[in-house]
N, C-alpha and C positions, 0 to 999 in steps of 0.2 A: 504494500500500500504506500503511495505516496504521498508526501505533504497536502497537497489537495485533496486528496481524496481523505484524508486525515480530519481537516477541515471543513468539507461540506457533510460525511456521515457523523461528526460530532456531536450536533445537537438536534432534534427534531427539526427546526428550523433555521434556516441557513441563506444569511442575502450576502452577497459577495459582489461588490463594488470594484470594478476596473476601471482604473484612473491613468493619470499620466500628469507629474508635475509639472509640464508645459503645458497641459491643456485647460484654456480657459472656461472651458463647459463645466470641466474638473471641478476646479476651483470654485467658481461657484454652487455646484453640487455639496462641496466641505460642511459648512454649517449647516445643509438642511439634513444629509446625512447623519450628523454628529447630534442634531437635534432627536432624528426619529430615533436615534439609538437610544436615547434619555426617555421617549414615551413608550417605545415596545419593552425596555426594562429589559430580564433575560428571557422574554416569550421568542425572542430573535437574536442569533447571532449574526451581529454584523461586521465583516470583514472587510479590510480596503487594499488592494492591491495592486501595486503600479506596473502597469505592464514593461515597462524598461526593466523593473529588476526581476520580475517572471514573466519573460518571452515564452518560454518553453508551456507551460501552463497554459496562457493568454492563448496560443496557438492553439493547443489543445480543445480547449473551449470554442474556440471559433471569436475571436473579437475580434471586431472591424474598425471599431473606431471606440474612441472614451465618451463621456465615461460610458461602461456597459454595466448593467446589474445582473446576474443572475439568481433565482432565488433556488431552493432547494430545500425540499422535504423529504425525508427518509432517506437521505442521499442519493434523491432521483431532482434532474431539474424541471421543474414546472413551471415557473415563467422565465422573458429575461427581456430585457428594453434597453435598447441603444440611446443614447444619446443623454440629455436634461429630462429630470421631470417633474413636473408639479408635487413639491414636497405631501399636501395632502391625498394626491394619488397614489403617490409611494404607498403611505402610510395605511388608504384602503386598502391595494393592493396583501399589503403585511396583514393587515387583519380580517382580512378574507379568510387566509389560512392559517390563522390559529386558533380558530373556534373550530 
C-alpha cells in the first residue's frame, strides 16, 4: 500500500485537495478550504497536496489542472471537481455524504 492509498482508506471520509503554490485559483481556495475543515470537524478528513511535490500520485489520479478535489468514501472515489468552488457547495457536497 502506498502513501495515498494510506491516506484516502484512513478515514471513512476523505477530500483530498490538489493545489499548486503558483496557482492563483489555489490560493484563493486556502481559507475557504481551511475554513470547511473547522465546520466538518473530524466527520472529514481533509488533505492538501501540491502536485509539484506528488507528481507521481497527481498522475495517478488523473489531475489536469489545480486546484482538483477529490473526495473519497470507503477508499473508493465518489466525486471530484476541477477547478474553484463555491465554499458553500463544497460544504453541501461534504454533507451529503456523511449522513
Amino acid at each position: 500500500m502506498n502513501d495515498y492509498e494510506a491516506l484516502v482508506t484512513g478515514s471513512p471520509l476523505v477530500l483530498i485537495e490538489f493545489y499548486a503554490t503558483w496557482c492563483g485559483h489555489c490560493r484563493a481556495m486556502m481559507p475557504v478550504v481551511a475554513q470547511i475543515r473547522e465546520l466538518v470537524g473530524d466527520n472529514v478528513k481533509i488533505y492538501q497536496l501540491d502536485i509539484d511535490e506528488n507528481q507521481a500520485v497527481a498522475e495517478e489520479v488523473g489531475v489536469k489542472g489545480t486546484p482538483m478535489f477529490v473526495l473519497y468514501r470507503d477508499g473508493r472515489q465518489v466525486w471530484s471537481w476541477d477547478g474553484e468552488i463555491d465554499g458553500n457547495v463544497l460544504l453541501q457536497k461534504l454533507e451529503s455524504f456523511m449522513g
